[in-house]
SEBANU-192502 format. One record per residue (C-alpha): residue in three letters; x, y, z. Coordinates in steps of 0.5 Angstrom, whole numbers, plus 500, padded with zeros to 3 digits. Layout:
code|u|v|w
ALA|X|Y|Z
...
//
This chain:
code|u|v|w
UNK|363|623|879
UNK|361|622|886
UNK|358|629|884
UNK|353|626|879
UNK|352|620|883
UNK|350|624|890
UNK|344|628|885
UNK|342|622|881
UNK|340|619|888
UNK|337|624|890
UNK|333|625|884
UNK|331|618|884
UNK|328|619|892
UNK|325|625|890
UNK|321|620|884
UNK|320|615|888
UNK|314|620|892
UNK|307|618|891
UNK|305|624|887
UNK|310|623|882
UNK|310|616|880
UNK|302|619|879
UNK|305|625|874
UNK|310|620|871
UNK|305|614|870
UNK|300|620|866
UNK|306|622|862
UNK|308|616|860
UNK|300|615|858
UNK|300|621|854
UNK|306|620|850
UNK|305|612|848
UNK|298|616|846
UNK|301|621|842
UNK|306|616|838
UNK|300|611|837
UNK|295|617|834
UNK|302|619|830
UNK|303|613|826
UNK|295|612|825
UNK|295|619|822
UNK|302|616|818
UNK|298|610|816
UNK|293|613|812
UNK|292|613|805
UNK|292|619|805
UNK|298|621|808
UNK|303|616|804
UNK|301|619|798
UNK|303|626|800
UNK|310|622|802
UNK|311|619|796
UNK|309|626|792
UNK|314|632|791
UNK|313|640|792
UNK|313|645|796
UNK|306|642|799
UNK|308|636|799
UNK|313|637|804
UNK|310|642|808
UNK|305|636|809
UNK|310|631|810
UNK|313|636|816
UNK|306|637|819
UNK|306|629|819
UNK|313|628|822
UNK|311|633|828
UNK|304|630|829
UNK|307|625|835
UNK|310|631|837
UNK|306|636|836
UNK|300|632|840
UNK|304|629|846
UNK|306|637|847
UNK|297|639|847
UNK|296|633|852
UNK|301|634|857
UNK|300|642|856
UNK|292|639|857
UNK|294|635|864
UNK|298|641|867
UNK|292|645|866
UNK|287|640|870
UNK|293|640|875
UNK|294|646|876
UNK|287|648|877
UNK|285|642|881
UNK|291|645|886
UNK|295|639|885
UNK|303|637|886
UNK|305|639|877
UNK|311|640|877
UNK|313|633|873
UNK|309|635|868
UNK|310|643|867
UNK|317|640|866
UNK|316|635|861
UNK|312|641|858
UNK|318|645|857
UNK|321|638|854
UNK|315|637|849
UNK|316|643|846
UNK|324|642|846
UNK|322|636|842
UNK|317|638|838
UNK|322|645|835
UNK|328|640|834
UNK|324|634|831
UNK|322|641|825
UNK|329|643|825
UNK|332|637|823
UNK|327|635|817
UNK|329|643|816
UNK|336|641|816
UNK|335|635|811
UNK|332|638|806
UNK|337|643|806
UNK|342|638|805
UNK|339|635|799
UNK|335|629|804
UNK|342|626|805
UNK|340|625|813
UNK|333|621|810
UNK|333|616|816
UNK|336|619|821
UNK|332|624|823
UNK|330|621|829
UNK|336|618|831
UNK|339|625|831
UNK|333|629|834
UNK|334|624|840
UNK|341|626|841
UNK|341|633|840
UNK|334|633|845
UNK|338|628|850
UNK|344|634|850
UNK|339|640|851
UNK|335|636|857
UNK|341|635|861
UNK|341|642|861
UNK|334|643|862
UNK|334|639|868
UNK|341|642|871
UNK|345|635|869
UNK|350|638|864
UNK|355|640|868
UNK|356|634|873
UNK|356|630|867
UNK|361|634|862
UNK|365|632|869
UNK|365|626|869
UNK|366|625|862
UNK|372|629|862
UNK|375|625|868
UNK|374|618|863
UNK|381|618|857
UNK|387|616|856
UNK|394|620|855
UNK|396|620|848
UNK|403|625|848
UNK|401|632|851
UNK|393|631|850
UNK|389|629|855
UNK|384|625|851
UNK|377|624|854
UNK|370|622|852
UNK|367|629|853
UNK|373|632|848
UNK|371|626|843
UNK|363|628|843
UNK|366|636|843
UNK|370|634|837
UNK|365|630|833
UNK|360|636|834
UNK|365|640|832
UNK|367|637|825
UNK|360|635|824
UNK|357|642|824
UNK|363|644|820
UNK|362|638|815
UNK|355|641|815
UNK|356|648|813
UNK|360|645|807
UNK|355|640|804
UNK|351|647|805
UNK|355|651|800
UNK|357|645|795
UNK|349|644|794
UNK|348|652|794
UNK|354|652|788
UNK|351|645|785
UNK|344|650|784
UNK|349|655|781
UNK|353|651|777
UNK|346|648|773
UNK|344|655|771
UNK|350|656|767
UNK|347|653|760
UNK|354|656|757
UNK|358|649|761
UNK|356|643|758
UNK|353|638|763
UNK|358|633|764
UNK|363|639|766
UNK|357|643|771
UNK|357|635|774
UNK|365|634|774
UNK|366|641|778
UNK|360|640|783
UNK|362|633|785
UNK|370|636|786
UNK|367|643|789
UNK|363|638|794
UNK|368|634|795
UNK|373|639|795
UNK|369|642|801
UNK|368|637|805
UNK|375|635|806
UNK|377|642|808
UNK|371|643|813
UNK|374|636|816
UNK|381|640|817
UNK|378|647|819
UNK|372|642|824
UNK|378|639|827
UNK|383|646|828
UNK|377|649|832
UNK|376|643|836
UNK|384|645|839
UNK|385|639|835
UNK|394|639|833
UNK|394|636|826
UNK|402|636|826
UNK|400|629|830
UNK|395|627|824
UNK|402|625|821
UNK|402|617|821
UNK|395|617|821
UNK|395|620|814
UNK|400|615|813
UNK|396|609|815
UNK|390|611|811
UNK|394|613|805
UNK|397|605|805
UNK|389|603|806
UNK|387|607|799
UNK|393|604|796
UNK|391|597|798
UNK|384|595|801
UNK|381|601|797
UNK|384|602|791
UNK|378|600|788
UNK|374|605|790
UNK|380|610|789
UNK|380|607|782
UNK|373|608|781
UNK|374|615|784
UNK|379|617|779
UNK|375|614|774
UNK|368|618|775
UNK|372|625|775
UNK|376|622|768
UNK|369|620|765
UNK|366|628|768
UNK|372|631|764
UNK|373|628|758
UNK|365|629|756
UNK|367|621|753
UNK|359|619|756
UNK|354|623|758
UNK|347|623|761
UNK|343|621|756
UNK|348|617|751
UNK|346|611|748
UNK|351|606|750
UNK|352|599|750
UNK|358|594|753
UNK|358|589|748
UNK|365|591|745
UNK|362|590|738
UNK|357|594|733
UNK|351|591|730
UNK|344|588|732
UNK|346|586|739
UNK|342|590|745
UNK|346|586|751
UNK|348|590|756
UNK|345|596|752
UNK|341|602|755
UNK|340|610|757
UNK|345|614|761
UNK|341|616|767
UNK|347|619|772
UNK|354|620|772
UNK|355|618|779
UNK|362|619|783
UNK|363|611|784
UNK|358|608|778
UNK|354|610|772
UNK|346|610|772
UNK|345|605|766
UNK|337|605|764
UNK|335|598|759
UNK|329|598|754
UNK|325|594|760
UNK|327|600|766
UNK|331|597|769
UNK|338|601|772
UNK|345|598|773
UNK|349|601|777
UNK|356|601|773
UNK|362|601|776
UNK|366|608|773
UNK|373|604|772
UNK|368|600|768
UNK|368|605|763
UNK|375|606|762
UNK|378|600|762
UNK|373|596|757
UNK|370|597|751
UNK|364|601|750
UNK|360|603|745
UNK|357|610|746
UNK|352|611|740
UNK|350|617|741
UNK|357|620|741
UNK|357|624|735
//
């Protein structure tokens, strides 16, 4: 710790010199510049119909769209530090948030590469994600990481024989997530396979997607936390604990759970049947509509009018249901 106080004072007096509060001020301009020209860029008419179309074009323009801030912070830093270093100027500021810009703009595409391989399951976060990767890989650059996997090695607390601290905890869930990643990966590589199959009917690809997924999931959660040096002989009372959670605060959700891989099996309700939830047959069209998804919680129920009604799937088990399509 008195390590990383030491370099941190002695980069903020070097900061503090005339020429790179200067540097600073310039890069502060260009970057404000670069966000304010990115979200004109995304604001035109153009750019959100390219956002709300699909294919291969459409996603490659959108990945252009999300590296414009990036892509021109980079070129107007990259243009500042050739006018410095051609007027013989103090650049080193700049030439290091060259590096940093670049490091951004590789990241920022990884991350949305990342996203669509995973069947957009990490819409949203995108920047959220880019930021803590590049904050990781900036101390590196500046020569910060040590002094700070230091400290955060110092700060924990003793539980049993492990010595628990904040650097273990980051390292563990770094370490379960891109073990939790592979796995989303493989699940939708074997979803792609599983709906080629025409020989398997679609509740049944549907049924052994969702349980491969979430079969793949909870295996890459215990690998990820065997990698970290994680013993998960200790994991005995916290698996105790959850199992009395799931056995009354979400016993709901496990229903429903339960409910969805019954309802994938047993092929009773399928993509596009024709059901109603009245109970009784004749001219009523209450509660009547499309089968749009089988899903691992609800059911996609589509009306006449177009609109969706997420069904619970314990819904399906335990009342009535008149599925017109059924034979």
């Amino acid at each position: 710790m008195p390590e990383l106080l030491h370099n941190v004072s002695r980069q903020i007096q070097a900061l503090l010199a005339p020429s790179a509060l200067l540097q600073l001020g310039a890069i502060a301009i260009a970057v404000l510049f670069a966000w304010w020209f990115g979200q004109q860029v995304r604001g035109t008419d153009r750019a959100k119909a390219t956002l709300a179309s699909s294919g291969f074009r459409a996603r490659t323009a959108e990945a252009l769209l999300i590296a414009t801030p990036h892509l021109a912070a980079l070129v107007i830093i990259a243009a500042l530090g050739g006018v410095l270093h051609a007027i013989k100027a103090p650049s080193h500021l700049v030439d290091l948030a060259i590096t940093l810009a670049g490091l951004m703009l590789i990241i920022r595409v990884c991350v949305y590469l990342v996203r669509l391989s995973v069947g957009n399951r990490t819409k949203g976060w995108g920047n959220t994600i880019t930021l803590i990767l590049w904050s990781l890989f900036a101390l590196h650059v500046l020569g910060w990481s040590e002094p700070v996997v230091q400290a955060l090695d110092s700060v924990g607390i003793k539980a049993g024989k492990t010595n628990v601290t904040v650097w273990y905890v980051l390292k563990l869930l770094f370490t379960v997530g891109t073990f939790i990643l592979i796995a989303v990966w493989l699940a939708r590589w074997l979803e792609q396979r599983l709906m080629t199959m025409q020989g398997l009917a679609l509740s049944m690809r549907i049924g052994i997607a969702k349980f491969g997924q979430a079969f793949l999931v909870g295996l890459s959660i215990l690998l990820g936390l065997n990698a970290a040096g994680l013993d998960l002989t200790t994991l005995t009372v916290l698996t105790g604990a959850i199992g009395i959670g799931l056995g009354f605060g979400l016993q709901a959700i496990a229903a429903n759970f339960v409910s969805g891989f019954v309802l994938l099996m047993d092929r009773s309700i399928k993509p596009g049947d024709v059901i109603s939830f009245t109970g009784t047959t004749g001219t009523t069209t209450e509660g009547f509509g499309w089968v749009q998804e089988l899903r691992g919680r609800y059911v996609v129920v589509r009306d006449r009018d177009g609109v969706e009604t997420l069904v619970p799937n314990q819904h399906l088990i335990t009342n009535p249901v008149i599925n017109w399509s059924y034979t």
